[in-house]
C-alpha positions in Angstrom: -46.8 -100.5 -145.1 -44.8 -98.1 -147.0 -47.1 -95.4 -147.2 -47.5 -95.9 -143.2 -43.5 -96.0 -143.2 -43.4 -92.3 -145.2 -46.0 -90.6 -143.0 -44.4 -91.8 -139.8 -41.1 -90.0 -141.9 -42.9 -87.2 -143.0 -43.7 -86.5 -138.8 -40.4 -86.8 -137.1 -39.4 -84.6 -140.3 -42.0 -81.8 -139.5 -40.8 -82.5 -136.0 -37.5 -81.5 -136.3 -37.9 -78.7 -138.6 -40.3 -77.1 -136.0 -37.6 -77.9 -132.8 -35.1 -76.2 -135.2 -37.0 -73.5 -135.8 -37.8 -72.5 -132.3 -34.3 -73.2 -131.5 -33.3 -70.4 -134.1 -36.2 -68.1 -132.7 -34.3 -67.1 -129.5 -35.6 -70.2 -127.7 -33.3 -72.2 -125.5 -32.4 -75.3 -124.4 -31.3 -74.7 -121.1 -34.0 -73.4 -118.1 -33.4 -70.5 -116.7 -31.9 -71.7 -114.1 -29.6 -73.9 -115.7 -28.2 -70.9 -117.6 -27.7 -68.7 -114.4 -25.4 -71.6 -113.4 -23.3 -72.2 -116.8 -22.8 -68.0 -116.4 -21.8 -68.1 -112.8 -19.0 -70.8 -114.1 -18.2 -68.6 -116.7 -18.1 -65.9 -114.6 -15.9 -68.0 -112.3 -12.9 -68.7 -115.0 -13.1 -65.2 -115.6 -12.1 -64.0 -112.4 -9.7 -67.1 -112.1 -8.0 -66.3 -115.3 -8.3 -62.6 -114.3 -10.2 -61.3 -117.9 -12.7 -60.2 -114.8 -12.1 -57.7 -112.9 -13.7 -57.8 -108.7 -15.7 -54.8 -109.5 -17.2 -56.9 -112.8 -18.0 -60.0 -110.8 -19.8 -57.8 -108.5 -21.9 -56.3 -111.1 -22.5 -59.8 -112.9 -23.3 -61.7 -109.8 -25.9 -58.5 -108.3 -27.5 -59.3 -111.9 -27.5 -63.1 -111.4 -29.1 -62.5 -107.9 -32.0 -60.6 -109.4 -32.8 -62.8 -112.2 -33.1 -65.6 -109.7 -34.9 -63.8 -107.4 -37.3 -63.0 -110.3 -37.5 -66.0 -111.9 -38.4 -67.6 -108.3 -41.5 -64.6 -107.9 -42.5 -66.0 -111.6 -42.5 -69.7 -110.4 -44.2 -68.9 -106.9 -47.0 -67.0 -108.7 -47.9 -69.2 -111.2 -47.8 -72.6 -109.1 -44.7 -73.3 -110.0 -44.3 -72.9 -113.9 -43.2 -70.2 -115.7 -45.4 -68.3 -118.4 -44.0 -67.9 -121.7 -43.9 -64.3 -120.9 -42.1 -65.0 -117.9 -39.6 -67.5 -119.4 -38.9 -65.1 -122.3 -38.5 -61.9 -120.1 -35.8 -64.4 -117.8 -34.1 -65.0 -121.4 -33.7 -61.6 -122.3 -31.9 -60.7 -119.2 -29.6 -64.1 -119.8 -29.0 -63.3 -123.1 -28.0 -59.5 -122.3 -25.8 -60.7 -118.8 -24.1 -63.6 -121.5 -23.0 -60.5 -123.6 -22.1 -58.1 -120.4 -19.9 -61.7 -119.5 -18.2 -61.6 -122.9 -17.8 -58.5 -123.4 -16.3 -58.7 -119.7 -14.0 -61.4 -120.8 -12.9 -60.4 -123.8 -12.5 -56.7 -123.6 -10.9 -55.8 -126.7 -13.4 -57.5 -128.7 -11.7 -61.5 -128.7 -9.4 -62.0 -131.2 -9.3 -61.7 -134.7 -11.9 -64.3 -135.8 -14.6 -63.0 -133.3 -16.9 -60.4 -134.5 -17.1 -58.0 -131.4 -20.4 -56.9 -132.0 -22.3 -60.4 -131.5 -21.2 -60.2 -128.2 -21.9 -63.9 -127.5 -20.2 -67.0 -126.8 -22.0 -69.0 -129.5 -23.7 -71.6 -126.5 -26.3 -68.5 -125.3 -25.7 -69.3 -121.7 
């Protein structure tokens, strides 16, 4: 029973060292799509707290349109699931539009504690 008990251990251990691990490997949580939506609301208190400018929100959102167009092409090609080519070409543009959205928000570089050359909010959406 209590080697049974340690295996079963040893598992979820191996488990959650490997979700971890992806995590830390530029994986993400969040779909595409569900990041494209957490940006827009960022992108939304931006331009309500006016750290975003009309002719940044036009930028961002003509990015946000194009990622979504393509990340629909991906799904409609492949029957509805994206590739892990596809899904990690989608999170390159989210990651680079999240920096473009800080860097829009915070345009001298955040305060003192932020580094200005991480460029990201710390959630990657």
């Amino acid at each position: 029973m209590k080697r049974i008990f340690t295996t079963i251990l040893a598992l979820l251990f191996i488990g959650a060292a490997n979700f971890a691990l992806a995590a830390g490997n530029g994986a993400h949580a969040l779909s595409p799509k569900h990041r494209l939506k957490k940006q827009h609301k960022r992108i939304a208190q931006g331009v309500k707290d006016g750290t975003i400018t009309k002719d940044e929100h036009q930028q961002l959102a003509k990015e946000g349109k194009e990622i979504n167009q393509e990340r629909k092409a991906d799904l409609a090609k492949d029957g509805g699931k994206l590739t892990k080519e596809d899904r990690h070409d989608l999170e390159q543009k989210l990651d680079a539009r999240s920096k473009e959205i800080y860097q829009d928000k915070h345009p001298n570089g955040g305060d003192a504690n932020t580094s200005s050359n991480t460029g990201s909010t710390g959630n990657g959406n």
